[in-house]
C-alpha positions as CSV (number, residue, x, y, z in Angstrom):
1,X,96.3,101.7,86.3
2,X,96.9,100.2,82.8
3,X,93.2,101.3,82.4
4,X,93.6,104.6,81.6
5,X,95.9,104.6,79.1
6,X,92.5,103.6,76.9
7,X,91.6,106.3,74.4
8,X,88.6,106.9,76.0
9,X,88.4,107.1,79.9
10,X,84.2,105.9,79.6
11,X,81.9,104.6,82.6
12,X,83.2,101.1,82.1
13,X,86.7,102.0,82.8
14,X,85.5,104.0,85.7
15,X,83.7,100.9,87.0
16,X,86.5,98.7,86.9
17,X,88.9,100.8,88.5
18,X,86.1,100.7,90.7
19,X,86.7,97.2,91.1
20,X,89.9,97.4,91.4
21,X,89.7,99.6,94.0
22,X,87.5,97.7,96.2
23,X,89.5,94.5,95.6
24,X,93.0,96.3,96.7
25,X,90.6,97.1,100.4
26,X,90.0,100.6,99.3
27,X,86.6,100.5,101.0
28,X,83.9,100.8,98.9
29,X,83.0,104.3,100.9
30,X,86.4,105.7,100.0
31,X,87.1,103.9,96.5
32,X,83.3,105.6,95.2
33,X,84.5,109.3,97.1
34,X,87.9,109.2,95.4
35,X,86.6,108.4,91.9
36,X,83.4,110.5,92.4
37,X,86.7,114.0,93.0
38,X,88.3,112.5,90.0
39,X,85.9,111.9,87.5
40,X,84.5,115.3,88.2
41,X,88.0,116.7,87.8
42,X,88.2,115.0,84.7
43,X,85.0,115.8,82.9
44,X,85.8,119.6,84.0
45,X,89.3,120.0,82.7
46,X,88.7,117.2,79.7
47,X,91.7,114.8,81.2
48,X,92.1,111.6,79.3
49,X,94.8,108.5,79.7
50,X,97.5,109.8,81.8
51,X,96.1,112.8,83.1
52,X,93.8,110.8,84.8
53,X,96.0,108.8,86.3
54,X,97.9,111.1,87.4
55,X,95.0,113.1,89.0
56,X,93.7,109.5,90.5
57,X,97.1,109.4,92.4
58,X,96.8,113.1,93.3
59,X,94.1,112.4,95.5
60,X,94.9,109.3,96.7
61,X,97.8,111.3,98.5
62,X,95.4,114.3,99.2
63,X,93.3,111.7,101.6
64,X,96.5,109.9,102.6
65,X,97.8,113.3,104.4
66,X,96.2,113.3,107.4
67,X,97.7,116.0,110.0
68,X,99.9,114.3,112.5
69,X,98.6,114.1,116.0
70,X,99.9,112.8,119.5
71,X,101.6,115.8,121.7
72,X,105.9,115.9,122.7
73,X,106.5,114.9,125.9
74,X,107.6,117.5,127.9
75,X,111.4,118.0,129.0
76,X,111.1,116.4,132.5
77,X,108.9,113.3,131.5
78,X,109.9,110.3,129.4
79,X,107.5,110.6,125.8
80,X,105.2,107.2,126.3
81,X,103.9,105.4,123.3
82,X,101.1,103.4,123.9
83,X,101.2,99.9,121.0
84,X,97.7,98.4,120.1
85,X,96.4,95.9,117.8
86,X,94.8,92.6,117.6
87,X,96.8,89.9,118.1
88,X,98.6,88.4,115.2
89,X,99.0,91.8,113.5
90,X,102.8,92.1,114.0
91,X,102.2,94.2,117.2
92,X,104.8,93.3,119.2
93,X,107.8,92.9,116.4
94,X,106.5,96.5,115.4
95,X,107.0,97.8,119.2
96,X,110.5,96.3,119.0
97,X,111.4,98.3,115.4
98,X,109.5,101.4,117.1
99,X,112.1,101.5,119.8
100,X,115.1,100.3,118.0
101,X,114.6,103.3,115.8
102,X,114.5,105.5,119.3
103,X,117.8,103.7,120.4
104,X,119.1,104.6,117.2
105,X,118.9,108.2,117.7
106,X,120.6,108.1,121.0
107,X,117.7,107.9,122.8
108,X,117.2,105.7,126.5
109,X,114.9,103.7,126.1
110,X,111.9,101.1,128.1
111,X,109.8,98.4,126.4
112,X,106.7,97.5,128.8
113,X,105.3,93.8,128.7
114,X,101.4,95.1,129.1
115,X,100.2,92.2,127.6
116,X,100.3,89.8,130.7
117,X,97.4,87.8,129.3
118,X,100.2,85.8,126.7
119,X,102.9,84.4,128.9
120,X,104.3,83.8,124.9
121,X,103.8,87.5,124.1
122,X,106.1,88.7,127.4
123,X,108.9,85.9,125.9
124,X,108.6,87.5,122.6
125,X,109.2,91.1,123.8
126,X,112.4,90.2,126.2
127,X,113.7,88.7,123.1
128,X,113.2,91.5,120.9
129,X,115.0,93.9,123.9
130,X,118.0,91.2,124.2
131,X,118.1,91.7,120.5
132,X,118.1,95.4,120.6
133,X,119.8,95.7,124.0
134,X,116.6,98.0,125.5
135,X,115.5,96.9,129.1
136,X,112.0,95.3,129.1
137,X,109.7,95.8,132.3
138,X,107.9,92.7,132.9
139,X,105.8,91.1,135.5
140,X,104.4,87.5,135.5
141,X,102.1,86.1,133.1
142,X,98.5,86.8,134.1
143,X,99.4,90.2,136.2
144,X,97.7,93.0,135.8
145,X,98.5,95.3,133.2
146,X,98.2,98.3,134.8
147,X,100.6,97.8,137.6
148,X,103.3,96.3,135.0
149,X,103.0,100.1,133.3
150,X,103.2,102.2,136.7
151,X,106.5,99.9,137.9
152,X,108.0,100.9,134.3
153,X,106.8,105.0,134.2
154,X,108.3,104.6,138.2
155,X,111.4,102.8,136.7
156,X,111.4,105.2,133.4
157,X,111.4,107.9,136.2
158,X,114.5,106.9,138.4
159,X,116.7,105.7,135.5
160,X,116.2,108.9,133.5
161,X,114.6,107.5,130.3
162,X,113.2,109.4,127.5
163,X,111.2,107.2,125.5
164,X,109.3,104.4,127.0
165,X,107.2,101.6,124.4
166,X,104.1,99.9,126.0
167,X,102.8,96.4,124.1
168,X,99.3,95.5,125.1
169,X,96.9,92.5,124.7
170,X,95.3,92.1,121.6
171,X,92.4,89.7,122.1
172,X,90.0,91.3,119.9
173,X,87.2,88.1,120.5
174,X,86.7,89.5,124.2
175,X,86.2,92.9,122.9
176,X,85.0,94.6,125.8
177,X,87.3,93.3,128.6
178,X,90.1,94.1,126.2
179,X,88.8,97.8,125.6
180,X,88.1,97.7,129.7
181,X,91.8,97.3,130.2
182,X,93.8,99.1,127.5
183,X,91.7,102.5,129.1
184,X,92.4,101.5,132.5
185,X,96.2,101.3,130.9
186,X,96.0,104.6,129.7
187,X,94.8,106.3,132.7
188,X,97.5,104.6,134.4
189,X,100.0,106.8,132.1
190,X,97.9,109.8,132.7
191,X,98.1,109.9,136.5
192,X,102.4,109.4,136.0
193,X,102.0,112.0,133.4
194,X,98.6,113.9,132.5
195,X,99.9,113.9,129.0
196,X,100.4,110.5,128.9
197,X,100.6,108.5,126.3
198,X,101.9,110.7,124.2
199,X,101.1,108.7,121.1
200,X,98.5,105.7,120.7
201,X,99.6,103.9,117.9
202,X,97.4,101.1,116.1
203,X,99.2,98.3,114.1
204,X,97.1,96.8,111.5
205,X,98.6,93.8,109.1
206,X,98.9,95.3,105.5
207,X,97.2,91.7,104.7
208,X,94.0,92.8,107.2
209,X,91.6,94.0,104.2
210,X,88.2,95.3,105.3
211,X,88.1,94.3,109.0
212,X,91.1,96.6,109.2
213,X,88.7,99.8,109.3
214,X,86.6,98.1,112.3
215,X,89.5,97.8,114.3
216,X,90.7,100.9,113.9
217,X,87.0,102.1,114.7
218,X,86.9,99.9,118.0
219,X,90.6,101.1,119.3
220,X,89.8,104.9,118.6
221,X,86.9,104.8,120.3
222,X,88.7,103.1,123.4
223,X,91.7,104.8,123.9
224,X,91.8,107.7,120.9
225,X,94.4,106.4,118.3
226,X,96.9,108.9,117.3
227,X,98.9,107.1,114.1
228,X,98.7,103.7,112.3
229,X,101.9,101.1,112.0
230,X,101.3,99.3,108.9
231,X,103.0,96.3,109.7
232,X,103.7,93.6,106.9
233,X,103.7,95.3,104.3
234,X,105.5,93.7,101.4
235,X,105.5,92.2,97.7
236,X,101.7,90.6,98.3
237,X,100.1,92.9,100.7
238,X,98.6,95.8,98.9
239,X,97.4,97.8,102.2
240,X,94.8,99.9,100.3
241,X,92.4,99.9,103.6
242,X,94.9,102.7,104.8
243,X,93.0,104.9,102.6
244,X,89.7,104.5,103.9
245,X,91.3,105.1,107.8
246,X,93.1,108.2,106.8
247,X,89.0,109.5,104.9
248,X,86.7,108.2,107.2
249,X,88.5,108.2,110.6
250,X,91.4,111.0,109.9
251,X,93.6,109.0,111.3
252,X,97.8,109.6,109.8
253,X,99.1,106.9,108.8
254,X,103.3,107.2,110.9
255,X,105.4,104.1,110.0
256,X,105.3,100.9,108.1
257,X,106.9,97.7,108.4
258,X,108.5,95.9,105.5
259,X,110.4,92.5,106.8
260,X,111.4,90.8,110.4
261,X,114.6,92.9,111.0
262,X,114.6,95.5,113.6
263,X,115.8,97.3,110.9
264,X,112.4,96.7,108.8
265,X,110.5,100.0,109.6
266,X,110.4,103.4,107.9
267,X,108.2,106.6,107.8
268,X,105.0,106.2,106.1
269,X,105.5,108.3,102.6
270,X,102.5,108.6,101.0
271,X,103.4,109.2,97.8
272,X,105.6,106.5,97.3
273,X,102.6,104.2,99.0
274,X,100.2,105.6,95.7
275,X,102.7,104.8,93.6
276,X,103.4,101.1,94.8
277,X,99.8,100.6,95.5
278,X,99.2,102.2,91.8
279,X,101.8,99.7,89.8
């Protein structure tokens, strides 16, 4: 942002922060929309140096502020979460934060081993629940997915449990199958619960860059995301593809993930994310 602290804000420093732009994973799409509002801002109200900055992160927020979606659960049903992702992204470590955070708040909670497809991936998720002393519903590697997620919402039932977490499979390479299954997962929740899941929640590695906006394409269209987890998000990842989700998909942007602790999760601020990305 250096750049506009130029006398002159010309077309070359435009084009740059252009650059910029693209190279922090912007999206070209997003990065020529956001400078298109500004510059026109700025030729209208004759803005120079920090104005311009400061009207740059403006709108950066402005497209990061997505309405919230996914419904509350009602009273007599446990609220069901429903984790997607490619595999890799820091899916499952996410789903463990996600319901450590729950527990935190004094809430019962269930983590579901729907990826059967990784006998690796049900390993990982027990550990996380030992770790954060939540239950984990799991059924043998290769099972099917579906009945792993009607013995947990049967289980959620009986033990009286408000918040249940569902990992899934991630194999993006088998694209359709994987779609195929996550909505058969889904309507799995949805005959428990026709309100279920409450929340679809796509985690997408910080590191991701551009193929991040496919994937978020590919999973909406399946099974309708309702937030992003930005998982991995520290010193080096820059996350700018965040933007272009939130302006081309409306898509909010919940939570993000800064370390390996079960502790490493907050609320996604999106001024604080301008400003970091910004620096």
């Amino acid at each position: 942002m250096h750049l506009f602290d130029r006398t002159t804000v010309d077309d070359e420093v435009w084009d740059e922060f252009e650059e910029l732009l693209i190279g922090a994973d912007v999206g070209i799409n997003t990065a020529e929309k956001l400078i298109g509002v500004v510059r026109e801002k700025a030729d209208n109200e004759k803005l120079s140096g920090s104005l311009v900055r400061e009207a740059l992160k403006a709108e950066m927020v402005n497209i990061l502020s997505v309405a919230s979606q996914g419904e509350p659960a009602s009273p007599a049903q446990p609220r069901v979460s429903l984790f997607v992702g490619v595999n890799g992204g820091g899916k499952t470590t996410s789903v463990a934060k996600y319901a450590h955070r729950w527990q935190k708040e004094g809430k019962h909670v269930l983590l579901v081993a729907a990826d059967t497809f990784r006998a690796a991936a049900i390993d990982q998720l027990k550990k996380w629940g030992e770790r954060a002393g939540v239950d984990v519903i799991a059924h043998q590697p290769g099972a099917d997915p579906g009945a792993v997620v009607y013995d947990a919402l049967q289980a959620a039932h009986h033990r009286q449990i408000e918040e249940v977490v569902i990992d899934t499979a991630g194999r993006l390479h088998t694209k359709y199958n994987l779609m195929e299954e996550l909505k058969k997962i889904k309507r799995v929740a949805a005959k428990m619960d026709g309100t279920a899941p409450h929340e679809v929640i796509l985690v997408i590695d910080a590191t991701t860059g551009q193929n991040g906006l496919t994937q978020a394409r590919y999973f909406t269209d399946a099974v309708g995301v309702t937030g992003v987890f930005l998982a991995k998000l520290d010193g080096t990842a820059r996350g700018g593809i965040v933007l272009a989700i939130c302006d081309e998909l409306q898509i909010p942007i919940k939570y993000i993930g800064t370390g390996e602790k079960l502790e490493d999760m907050a609320e996604f601020d999106a001024e604080a994310f301008v400003e970091a990305l910004c620096a």
